[in-house]
matplotlib code that plots the C-alpha trace (Angstrom):
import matplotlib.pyplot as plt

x = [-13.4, -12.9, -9.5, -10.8, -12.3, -9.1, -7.6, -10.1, -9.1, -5.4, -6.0, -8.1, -5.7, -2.9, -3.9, -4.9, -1.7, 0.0, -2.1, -1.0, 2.9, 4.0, 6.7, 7.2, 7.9, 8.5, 7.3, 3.7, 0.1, 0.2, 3.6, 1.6, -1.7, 0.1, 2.7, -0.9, -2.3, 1.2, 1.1, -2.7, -1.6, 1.1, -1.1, -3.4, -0.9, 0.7, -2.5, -3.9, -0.4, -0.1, -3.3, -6.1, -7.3, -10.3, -10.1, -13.3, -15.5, -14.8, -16.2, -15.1, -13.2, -10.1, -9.6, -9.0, -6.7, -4.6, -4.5, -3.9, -1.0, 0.8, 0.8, 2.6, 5.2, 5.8, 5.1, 8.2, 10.3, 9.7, 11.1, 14.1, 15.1, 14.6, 16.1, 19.1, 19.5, 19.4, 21.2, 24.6, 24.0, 24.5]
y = [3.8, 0.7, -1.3, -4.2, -1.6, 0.1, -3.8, -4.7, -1.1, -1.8, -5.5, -4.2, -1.7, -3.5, -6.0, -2.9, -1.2, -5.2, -4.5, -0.8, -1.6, -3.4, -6.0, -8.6, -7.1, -11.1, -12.0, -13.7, -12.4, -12.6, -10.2, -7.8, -7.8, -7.4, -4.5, -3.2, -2.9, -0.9, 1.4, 2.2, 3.2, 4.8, 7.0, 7.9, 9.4, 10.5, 12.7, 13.6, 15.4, 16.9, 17.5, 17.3, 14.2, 12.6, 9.2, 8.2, 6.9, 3.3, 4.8, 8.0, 8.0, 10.3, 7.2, 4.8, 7.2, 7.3, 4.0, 3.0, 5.8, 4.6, 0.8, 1.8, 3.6, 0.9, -1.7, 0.2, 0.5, -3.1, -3.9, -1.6, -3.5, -7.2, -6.0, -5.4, -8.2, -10.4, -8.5, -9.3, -12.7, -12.9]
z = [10.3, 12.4, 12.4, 10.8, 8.2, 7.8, 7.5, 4.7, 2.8, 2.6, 1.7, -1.0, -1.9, -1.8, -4.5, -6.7, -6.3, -7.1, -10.6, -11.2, -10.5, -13.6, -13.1, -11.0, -7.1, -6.3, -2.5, -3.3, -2.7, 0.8, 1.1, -1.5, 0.9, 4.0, 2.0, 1.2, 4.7, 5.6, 2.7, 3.7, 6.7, 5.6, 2.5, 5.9, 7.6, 5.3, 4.2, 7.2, 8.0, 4.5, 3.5, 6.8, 5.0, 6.8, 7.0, 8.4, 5.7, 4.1, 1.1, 0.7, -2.8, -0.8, 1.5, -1.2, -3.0, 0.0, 0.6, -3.0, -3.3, 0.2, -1.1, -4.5, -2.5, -0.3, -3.0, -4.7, -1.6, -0.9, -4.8, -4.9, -1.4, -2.8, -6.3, -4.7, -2.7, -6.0, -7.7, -5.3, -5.4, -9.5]

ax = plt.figure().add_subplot(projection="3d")
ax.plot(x, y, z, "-o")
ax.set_aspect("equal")
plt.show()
C-alpha cells in the first residue's frame, strides 16, 4: 500500500474509532484524524509482528481491523493522558 494510501486508511479509521469510543476524548477532529493515522500505523505493526499480518491491500478487511484497533488504543491512551491533566487542575 502506498503512504498516501496508508494516510487515507488511518484518517478513515481514525474517525471510525472517534464513533466506537464513547465519550468525549476532547482535542477536536483534527487531533482524532491525526491520533487515527498513528494508531493505523501502530495496529500495522503491531500485526505484522504478532500475527504476519499483510498490510498490502487498501481493501483487505484485516487492514482496516488493524488500523481501526490501533486508533482505539491510542484514541484511549491519548484520553487517559488529557483526563489526567484536567483532573489536577480542579
Amino acid at each position: 500500500m502506498s503512504f498516501l494510501g496508508f494516510l487515507l486508511l488511518g484518517l478513515i479509521a481514525g474517525a471510525i474509532a472517534k464513533l466506537i469510543l464513547p465519550g468525549k476524548q476532547g482535542g477536536g477532529w483534527f487531533v482524532t484524524l491525526m491520533l487515527g493515522v498513528v494508531g493505523a500505523l501502530l495496529g500495522g505493526w503491531l500485526g505484522g509482528m504478532l500475527f504476519g499480518a499483510n498490510l498490502a491491500e487498501f481493501w483487505s478487511l484485516q487492514s482496516w481491523l488493524l488500523a481501526i484497533g490501533g486508533s482505539i488504543i491510542v484514541l484511549l491512551i491519548y484520553g487517559l493522558i488529557v483526563g489526567r491533566g484536567d483532573r489536577s487542575r480542579a
